[in-house]
C-alpha positions as CSV (number, residue, x, y, z in Angstrom):
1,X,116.4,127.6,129.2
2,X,115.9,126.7,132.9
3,X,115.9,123.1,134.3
4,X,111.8,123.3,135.1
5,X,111.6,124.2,130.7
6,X,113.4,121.5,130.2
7,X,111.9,118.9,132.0
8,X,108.0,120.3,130.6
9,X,109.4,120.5,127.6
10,X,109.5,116.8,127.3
11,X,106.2,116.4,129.1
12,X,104.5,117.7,126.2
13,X,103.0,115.6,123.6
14,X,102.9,116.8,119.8
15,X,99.7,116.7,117.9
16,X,100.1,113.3,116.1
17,X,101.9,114.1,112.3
18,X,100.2,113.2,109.4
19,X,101.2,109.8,107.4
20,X,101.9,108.9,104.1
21,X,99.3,106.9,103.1
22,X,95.3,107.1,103.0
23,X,93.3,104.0,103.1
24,X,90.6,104.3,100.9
25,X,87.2,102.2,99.3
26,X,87.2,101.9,95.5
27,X,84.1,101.3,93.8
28,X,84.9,99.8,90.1
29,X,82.3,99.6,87.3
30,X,82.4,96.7,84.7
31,X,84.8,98.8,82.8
32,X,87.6,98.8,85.8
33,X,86.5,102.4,85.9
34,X,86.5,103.9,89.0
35,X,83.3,105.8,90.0
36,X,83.2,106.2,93.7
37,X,86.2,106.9,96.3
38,X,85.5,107.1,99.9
39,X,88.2,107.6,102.9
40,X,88.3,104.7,105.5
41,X,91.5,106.1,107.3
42,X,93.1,109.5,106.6
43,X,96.4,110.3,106.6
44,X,95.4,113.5,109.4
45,X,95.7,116.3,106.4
46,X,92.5,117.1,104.7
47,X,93.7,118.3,101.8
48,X,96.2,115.3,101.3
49,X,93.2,113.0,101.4
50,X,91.5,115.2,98.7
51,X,94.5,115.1,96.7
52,X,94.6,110.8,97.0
53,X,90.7,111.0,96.2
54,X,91.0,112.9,93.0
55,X,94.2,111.0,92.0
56,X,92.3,107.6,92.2
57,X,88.9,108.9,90.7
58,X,91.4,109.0,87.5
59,X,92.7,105.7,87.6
60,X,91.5,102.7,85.5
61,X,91.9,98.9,87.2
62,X,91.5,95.7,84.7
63,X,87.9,94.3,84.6
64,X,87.6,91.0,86.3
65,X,84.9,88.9,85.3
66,X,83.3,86.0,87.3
67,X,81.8,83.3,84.7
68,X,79.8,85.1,82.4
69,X,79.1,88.2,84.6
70,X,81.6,91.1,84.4
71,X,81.8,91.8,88.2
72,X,81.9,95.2,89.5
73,X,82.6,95.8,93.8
74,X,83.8,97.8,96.5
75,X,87.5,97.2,97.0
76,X,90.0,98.2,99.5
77,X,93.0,100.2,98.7
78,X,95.9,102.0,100.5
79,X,97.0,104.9,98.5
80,X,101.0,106.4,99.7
81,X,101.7,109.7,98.7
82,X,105.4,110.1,97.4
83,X,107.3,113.3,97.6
């Protein structure tokens, strides 16, 4: 490799990597059930944040209850894949 490669070699910027972890909004019903997922930040891989989606449709969070209401919200939550 010649000088003039090298130096453009480290001129050029990669595409940004993908992270490890998908923030995400959680919809829970009274039940702690969750019945909506929707992706706030993605981790740059489509089918990573499909995999976190599915994965957190199948979870189950404890019901929280305000007073005599059970309360059921939107909610925040970072998901980090592990390999």
């Amino acid at each position: 490799m010649s000088l003039i490669d090298k130096l453009l070699a480290g001129t050029v910027k990669s595409a940004p990597a993908s992270t490890d972890k998908v923030l995400v909004r959680v919809y829970l019903d009274t039940g702690g059930h969750v019945t909506n997922v929707t992706i706030r930040k993605s981790c740059g891989d489509p089918e990573r944040d499909a995999h976190a989606q599915r994965e957190i449709m199948g979870m189950r969070f404890a019901s929280k209850s305000k007073g005599a209401k059970t309360s059921h919200n939107w909610h925040d939550l970072t998901y980090t894949f592990h390999e």
